[in-house]
N, C-alpha and C positions, 0 to 999 in steps of 0.2 A: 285923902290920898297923901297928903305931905306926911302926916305922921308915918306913915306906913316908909314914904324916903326917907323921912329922916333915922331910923330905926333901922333900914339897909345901909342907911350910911355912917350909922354910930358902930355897927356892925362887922362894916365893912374896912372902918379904923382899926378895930379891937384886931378882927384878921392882921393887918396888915401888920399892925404894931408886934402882935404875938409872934409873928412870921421873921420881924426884925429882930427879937428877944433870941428866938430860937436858933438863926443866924448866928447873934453876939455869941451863946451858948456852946454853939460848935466850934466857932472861932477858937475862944476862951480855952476850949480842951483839945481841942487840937496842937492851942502853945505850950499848954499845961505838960499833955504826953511828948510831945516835940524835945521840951526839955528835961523830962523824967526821962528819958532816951538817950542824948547826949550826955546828959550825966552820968548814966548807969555804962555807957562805953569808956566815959573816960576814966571812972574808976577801974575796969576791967582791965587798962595797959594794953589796948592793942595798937597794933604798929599800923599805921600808915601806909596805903597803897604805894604811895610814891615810896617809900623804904624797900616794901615786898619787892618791887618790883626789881628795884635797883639792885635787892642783894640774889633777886634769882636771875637776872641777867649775868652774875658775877661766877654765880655759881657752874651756869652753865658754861661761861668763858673754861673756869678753873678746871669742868671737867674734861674739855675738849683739850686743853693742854695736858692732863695727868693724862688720856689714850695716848697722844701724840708721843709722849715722853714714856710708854708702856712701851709701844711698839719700837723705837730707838733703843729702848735698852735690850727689848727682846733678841733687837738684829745686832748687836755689839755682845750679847752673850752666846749667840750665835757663832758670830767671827770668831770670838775669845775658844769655843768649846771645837771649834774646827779644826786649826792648826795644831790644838793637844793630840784630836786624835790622829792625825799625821804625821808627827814628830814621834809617838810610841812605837817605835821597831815592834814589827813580826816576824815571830819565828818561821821561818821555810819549812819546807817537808823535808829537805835534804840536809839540813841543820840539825834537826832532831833524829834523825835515821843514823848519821855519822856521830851521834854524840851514845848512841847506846850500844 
């Protein structure tokens, strides 16, 4: 009977060992592609969330001002095209009847 343990337990090493190997294994290619990854980002040039972010914050400020300053000049072309057409004299009925 002891043979027969010790052969579970020679066994049961090799498992265990092979189990740790397989382990190191994954680890190993996990760092491998980890940094096959970040390097292939960093050559590609992309921008950083924290930039995104900041320049679409910027953007959207810039467009809430360009509406704001659409509508201000709308109502000052407005004013401006008002008083022309009230300053243009109209001819009467009685203006052109005595003129022919």
């Amino acid at each position: 009977m002891q043979t027969n343990s010790r052969i579970f337990d020679d066994i049961a090493r090799l498992a265990s060992g092979a189990l740790g190997t397989a382990q190191g294994v994954k680890t190993e290619w996990d760092n491998l592609l980890h940094q096959r990854m970040e390097r292939m980002i960093a050559n590609m040039d992309l921008v950083p969330r924290e930039e995104f972010d900041a320049i679409k914050a910027m953007v959207v400020s810039l467009s809430e001002t360009v509406e704001k300053q659409q509508a201000q000049i709308a109502a000052l072309e407005k004013k401006v095209a008002s008083p022309r057409k009230a300053a243009t004299p109209r001819k009467s009925k009685a203006s052109t009847k005595s003129d022919s």
